[in-house]
N, C-alpha and C positions, 0 to 999 in steps of 0.2 A: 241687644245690639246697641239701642244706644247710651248704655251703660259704656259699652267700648268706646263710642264712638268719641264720647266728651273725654273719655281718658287721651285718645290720640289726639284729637281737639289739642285738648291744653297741653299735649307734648310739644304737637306741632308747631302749634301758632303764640304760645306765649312766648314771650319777652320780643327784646328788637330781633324783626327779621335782618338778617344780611345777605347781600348777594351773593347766588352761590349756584354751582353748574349740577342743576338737574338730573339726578344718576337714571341713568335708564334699568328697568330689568325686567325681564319677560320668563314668563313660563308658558310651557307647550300644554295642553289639555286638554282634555274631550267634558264631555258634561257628568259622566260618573267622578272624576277628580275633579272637577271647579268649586267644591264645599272645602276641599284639602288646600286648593291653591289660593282661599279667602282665607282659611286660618297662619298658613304661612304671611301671607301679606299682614294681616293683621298682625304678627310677630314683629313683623319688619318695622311696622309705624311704630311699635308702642316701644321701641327699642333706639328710635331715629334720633337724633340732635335736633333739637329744636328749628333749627336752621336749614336742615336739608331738606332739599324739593325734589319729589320722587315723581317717576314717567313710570307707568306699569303696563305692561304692554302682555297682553294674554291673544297666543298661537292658538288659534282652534277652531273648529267649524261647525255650525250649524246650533247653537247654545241658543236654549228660549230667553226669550227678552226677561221674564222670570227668574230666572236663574241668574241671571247677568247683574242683576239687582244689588243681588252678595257684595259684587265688587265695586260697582258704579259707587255704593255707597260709602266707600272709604275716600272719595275724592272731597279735594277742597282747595283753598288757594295754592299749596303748598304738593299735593297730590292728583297726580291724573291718572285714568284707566281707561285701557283701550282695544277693544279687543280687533285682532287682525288675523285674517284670514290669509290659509295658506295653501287652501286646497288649489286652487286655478295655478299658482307658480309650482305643485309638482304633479299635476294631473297627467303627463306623459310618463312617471314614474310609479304611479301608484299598485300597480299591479305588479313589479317588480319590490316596492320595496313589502310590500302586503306577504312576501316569500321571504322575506329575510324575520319575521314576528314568529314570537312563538308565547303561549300560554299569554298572558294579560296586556302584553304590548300592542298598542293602536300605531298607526303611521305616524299620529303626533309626536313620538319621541326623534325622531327624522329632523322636526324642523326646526329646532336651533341651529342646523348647520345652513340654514335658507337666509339665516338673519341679517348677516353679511350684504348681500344682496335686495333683500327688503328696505333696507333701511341704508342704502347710499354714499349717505352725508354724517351718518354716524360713525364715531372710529372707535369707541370701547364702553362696552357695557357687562350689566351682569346676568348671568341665567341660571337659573332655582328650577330644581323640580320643585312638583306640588307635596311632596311629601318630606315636606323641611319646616321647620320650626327653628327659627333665627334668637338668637340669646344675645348677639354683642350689636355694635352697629355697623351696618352695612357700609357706612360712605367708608369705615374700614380696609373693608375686602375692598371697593371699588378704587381705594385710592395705593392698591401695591401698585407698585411697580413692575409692568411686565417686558421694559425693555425690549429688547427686538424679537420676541418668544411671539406664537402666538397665541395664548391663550396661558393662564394659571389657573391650577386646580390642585388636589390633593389625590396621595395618593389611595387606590382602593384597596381599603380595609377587605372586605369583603374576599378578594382575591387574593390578599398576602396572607389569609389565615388558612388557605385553602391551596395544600400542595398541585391539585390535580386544575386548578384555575391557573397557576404560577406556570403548570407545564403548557398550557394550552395558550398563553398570552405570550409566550416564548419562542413555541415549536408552531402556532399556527398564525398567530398574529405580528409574531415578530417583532415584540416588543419584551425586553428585559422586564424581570417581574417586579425591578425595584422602579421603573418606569411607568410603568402602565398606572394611568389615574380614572378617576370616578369623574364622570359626566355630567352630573348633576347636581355640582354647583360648579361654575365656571363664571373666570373675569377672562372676557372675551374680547381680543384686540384685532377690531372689526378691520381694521384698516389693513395689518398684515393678510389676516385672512384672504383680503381679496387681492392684496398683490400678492400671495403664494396660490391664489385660486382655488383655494380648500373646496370651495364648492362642487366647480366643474370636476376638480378629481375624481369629489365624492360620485357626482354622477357618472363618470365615467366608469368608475369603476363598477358601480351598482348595473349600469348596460352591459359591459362587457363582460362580469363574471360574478357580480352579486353573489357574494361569497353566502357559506352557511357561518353562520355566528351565532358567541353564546350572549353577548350583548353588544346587539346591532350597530345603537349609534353608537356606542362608546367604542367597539373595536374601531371602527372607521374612524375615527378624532385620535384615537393613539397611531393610528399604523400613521396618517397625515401629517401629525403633529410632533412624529418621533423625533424630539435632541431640541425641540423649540418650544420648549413646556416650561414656566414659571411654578414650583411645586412650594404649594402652600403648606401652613402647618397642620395638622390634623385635626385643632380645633373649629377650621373652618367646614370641616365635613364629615362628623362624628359618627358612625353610627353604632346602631345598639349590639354590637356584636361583641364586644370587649371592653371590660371596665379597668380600662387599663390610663388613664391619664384624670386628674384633679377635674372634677364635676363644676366647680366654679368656670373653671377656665375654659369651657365649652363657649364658644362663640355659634354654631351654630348643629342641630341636630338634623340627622337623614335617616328616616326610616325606611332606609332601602331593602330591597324585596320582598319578604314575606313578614318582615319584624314590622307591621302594622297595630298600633296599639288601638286603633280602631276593630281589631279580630283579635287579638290575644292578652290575657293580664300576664304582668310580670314582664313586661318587655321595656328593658334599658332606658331609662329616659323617659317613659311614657308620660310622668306629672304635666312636663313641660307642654307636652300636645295637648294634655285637657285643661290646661291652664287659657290658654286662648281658642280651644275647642267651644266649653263652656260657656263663654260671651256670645258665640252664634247665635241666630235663630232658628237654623238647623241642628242646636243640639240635640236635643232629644232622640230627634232622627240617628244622630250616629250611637247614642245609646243603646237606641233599639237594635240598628244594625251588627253591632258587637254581640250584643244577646241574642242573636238570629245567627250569629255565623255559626253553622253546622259543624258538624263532627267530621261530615262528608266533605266540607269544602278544609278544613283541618286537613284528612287524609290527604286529600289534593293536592295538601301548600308540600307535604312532607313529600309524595310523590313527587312534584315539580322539582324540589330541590335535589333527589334521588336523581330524576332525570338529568339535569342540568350537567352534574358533574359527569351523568354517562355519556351527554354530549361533548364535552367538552374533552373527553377521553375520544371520542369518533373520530371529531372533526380534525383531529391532528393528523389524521389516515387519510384524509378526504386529498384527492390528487389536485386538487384546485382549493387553497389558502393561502392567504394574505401574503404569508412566509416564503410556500414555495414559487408561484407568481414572482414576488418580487427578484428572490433569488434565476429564476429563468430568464429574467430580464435582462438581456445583454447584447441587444443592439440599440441604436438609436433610436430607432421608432418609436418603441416600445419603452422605453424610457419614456421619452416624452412622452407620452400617452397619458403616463399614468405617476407624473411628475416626481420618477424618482429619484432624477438630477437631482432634486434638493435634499435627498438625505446624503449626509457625509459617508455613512458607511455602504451605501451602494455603488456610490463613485470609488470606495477602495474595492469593491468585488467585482467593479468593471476593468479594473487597472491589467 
């Protein structure tokens, strides 16, 4: 650990500092991923401009003072971490949104859509799952330009490789499949958010019809965000699922869903995660944990994915989706309700 720590050290803080606006970026987490969400951060620093000063702000609840350590300990003139609680701001949802999970999902992946409202006075930042491993430098992403959009992202790999995901993002979510993007890395422009009320929607919708979904928050941020999306390049959200673009020009890697190089070898990109895995103090531990992961919990990853695409074959039949809701929606009310004045093409299907 603090082999790393003097390499980020002298990233950091050598040469003349300059003034410079503090990027914010938060991840959502529970204590089983807070080892994942120090190795990404750790990614981030050792990758930073000498000159940038980072706010890290860690969503999550109930983490022993012990564990917390991980991350406390990348802070310094230039670095702060924070962790913020967010259970109390959706304790009237939880049992709603606890029905829209399925298989490894916790409520925390929910609260990046909270952040907007946690945070006031802020008007754009960036949010990372924990399962990312950063290659270029973030004040990067943080300084696109997202225009009057709310948010910038890329699009999901994962869903364009995958006919029966493309029809399900189409037919039930209602979003075009060359639209539909991955959640988990996002530049978030706090400020639109809250004047198009992303939140309140989110909630509203979640009370009135809590849809079944095949990924919860992320349908909910596509169907909200539909025609107001800054779409980045691919390099900003790689994942191991096709070697199909220049390995240098990877800016940042996502080991989204079961492509865990912590459970399987041979998986795309994995160097990079043991590259700043290995400086841990919990490495070892993930060592071990690799070599313990079962043949049974294997069966499971391959079941889950078997499952997934059967869901996503269901839910298009389900008489309550994103799709048909919005499409029913044709009086006022009900519009407003569920803020779908603000898509362009629902005001042509009102016409």
């Amino acid at each position: 650990m603090k082999k790393l720590l003097d390499k980020i050290s002298g990233k950091v803080k050598k040469g003349t500092i300059k003034k410079a606006a503090r990027i914010p970026v938060f991840y959502a987490t529970d204590e089983n991923y807070l080892p994942f969400a120090a190795i990404s951060m750790s990614s981030v620093l050792k990758n930073c401009d000498k000159n940038d000063k980072y706010d890290f702000y860690i969503l999550t609840e109930n983490i022993p003072q012990e564990k917390k350590k991980y991350l406390k300990s990348f802070e310094s003139e230039n670095v702060k971490v924070r962790f913020v609680s967010v259970r109390n701001k959706i304790k009237g949802l939880i049992t709603d949104l606890e029905k829209s999970l399925r298989d490894y999902y916790t409520v925390s992946i929910f609260y990046r859509l909270f952040i907007p409202s946690l945070f006031p006075l802020m008007k754009k930042a960036i949010y990372l799952d924990s399962d990312t491993i950063i290659r270029g430098n973030l004040r990067e992403l943080y300084d696109t330009d997202i225009g009057d959009n709310i948010l910038a992202a890329c699009r999901d790999e994962a869903v364009s490789n995958c006919p029966e995901f493309i029809d399900y993002v189409e037919n039930a979510v209602g979003v075009p499949g060359e639209k539909y993007f991955n959640s988990g890395v996002l530049v978030m422009n706090l400020a639109k958010m809250r004047e198009e009320r992303i939140e309140q929607k989110f909630v509203d919708l979640v009370k009135r019809y809590n849809f079944l979904t095949v990924a919860p928050d992320q349908d909910y941020l596509n169907f909200l965000s539909l025609d107001k999306v800054r779409y980045l390049d691919k390099v900003w959200d790689k994942m191991p699922c096709a070697d199909d673009i220049d390995e240098e020009k990877i800016k940042l890697i996502h080991y989204n869903m079961c492509d865990k190089p912590w459970h399987y070898d041979g998986i795309l990109y994995e160097k990079y995660f043991w590259i700043y895995a290995e400086e841990m103090p919990f490495y070892d531990e993930l060592v071990l944990r690799k070599k313990n992961y079962s043949e049974e919990e294997k069966k499971r990853d391959t079941a889950s994915k078997i499952a997934l695409v059967q869901k996503a074959k269901s839910i298009i039949n389900e008489e309550k989706t994103f799709k048909k809701i919005m499409d029913k929606s044709k009086d006022e009310a009900e519009r407003d309700f569920c803020g779908f004045d603000t898509f362009p093409r629902m005001q042509e299907a009102l016409k």
